[in-house]
LUMMIZA-15716 format. One record per atom (N, C-alpha, C): x, y, z; residue in one letter. Coordinates in steps of 0.02 Angstrom, whole numbers, padded with zeros to 5 digits, always signed. Each point is the difference from the previous one (the first is absolute). Example, Ala and Ser with C-alpha at 12.3 -4.5 7.8 and 13.67 -1.06 7.14 Angstrom:
LUMMIZA-15716
+00660-00284+00390A
-00045+00059+00000A
+00045+00060+00000A
-00018+00053-00036S
+00042+00059+00003S
-00039+00055+00037S
END
This chain:
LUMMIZA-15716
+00211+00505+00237X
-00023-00019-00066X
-00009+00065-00041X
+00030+00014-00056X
+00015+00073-00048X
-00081-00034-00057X
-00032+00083-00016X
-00039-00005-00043X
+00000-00057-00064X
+00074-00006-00020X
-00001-00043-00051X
-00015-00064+00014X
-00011-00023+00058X
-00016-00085+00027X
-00088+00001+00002X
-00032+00046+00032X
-00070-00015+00001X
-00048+00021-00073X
+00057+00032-00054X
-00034-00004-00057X
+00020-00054-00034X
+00068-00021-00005X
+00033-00058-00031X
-00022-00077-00007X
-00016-00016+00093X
-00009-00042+00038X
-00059-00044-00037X
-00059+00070-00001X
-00105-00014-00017X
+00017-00016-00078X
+00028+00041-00023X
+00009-00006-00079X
+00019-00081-00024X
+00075+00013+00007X
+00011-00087-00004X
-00057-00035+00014X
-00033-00030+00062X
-00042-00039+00024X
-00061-00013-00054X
-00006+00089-00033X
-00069-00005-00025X
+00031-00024-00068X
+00038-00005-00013X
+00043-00002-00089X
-00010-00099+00029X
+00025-00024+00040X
+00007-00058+00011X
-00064-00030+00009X
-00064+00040+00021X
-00049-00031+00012X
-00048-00034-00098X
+00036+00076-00016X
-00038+00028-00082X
+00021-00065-00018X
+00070-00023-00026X
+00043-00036-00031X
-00048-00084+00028X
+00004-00009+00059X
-00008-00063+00011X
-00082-00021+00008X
-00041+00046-00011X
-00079-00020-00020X
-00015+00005-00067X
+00043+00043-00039X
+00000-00030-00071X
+00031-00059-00031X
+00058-00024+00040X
+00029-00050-00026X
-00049-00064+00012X
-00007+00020+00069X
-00055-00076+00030X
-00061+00000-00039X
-00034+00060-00045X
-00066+00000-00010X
+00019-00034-00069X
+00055+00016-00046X
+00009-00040-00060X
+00014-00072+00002X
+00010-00018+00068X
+00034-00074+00000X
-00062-00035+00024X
-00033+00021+00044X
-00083-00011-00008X
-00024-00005-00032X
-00011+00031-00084X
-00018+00008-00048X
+00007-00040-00043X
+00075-00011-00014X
+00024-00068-00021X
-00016-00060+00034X
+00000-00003+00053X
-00003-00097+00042X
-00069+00005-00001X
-00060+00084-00022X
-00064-00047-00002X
-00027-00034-00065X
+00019+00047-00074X
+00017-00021-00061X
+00025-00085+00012X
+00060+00003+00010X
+00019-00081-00006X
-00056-00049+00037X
-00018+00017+00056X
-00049-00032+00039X
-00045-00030-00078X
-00021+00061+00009X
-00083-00013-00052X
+00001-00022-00046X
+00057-00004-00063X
+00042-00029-00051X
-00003-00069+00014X
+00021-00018+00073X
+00029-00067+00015X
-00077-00043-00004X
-00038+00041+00045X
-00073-00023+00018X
-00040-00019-00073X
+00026+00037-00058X
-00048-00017-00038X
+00023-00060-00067X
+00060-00011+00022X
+00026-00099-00035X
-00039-00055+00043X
END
């Protein structure tokens, strides 16, 4: 395994971790909005 895989490897992972707890935290955000919207007709 060459230097460029155990810096490459963590990076990606952490770029993929960044990317997909912000996406999930806005879509959370949204389905709780609609929730509460819905709750109050």
């Amino acid at each position: 395994m060459t230097m460029e895989h155990v810096i490459f490897i963590p990076g990606v992972l952490l770029v993929g971790i960044a990317l997909g707890w912000s996406l999930g935290a806005k879509s959370a955000r949204t389905e709780m909005a609609r929730r509460k919207a819905r709750m109050k007709q």
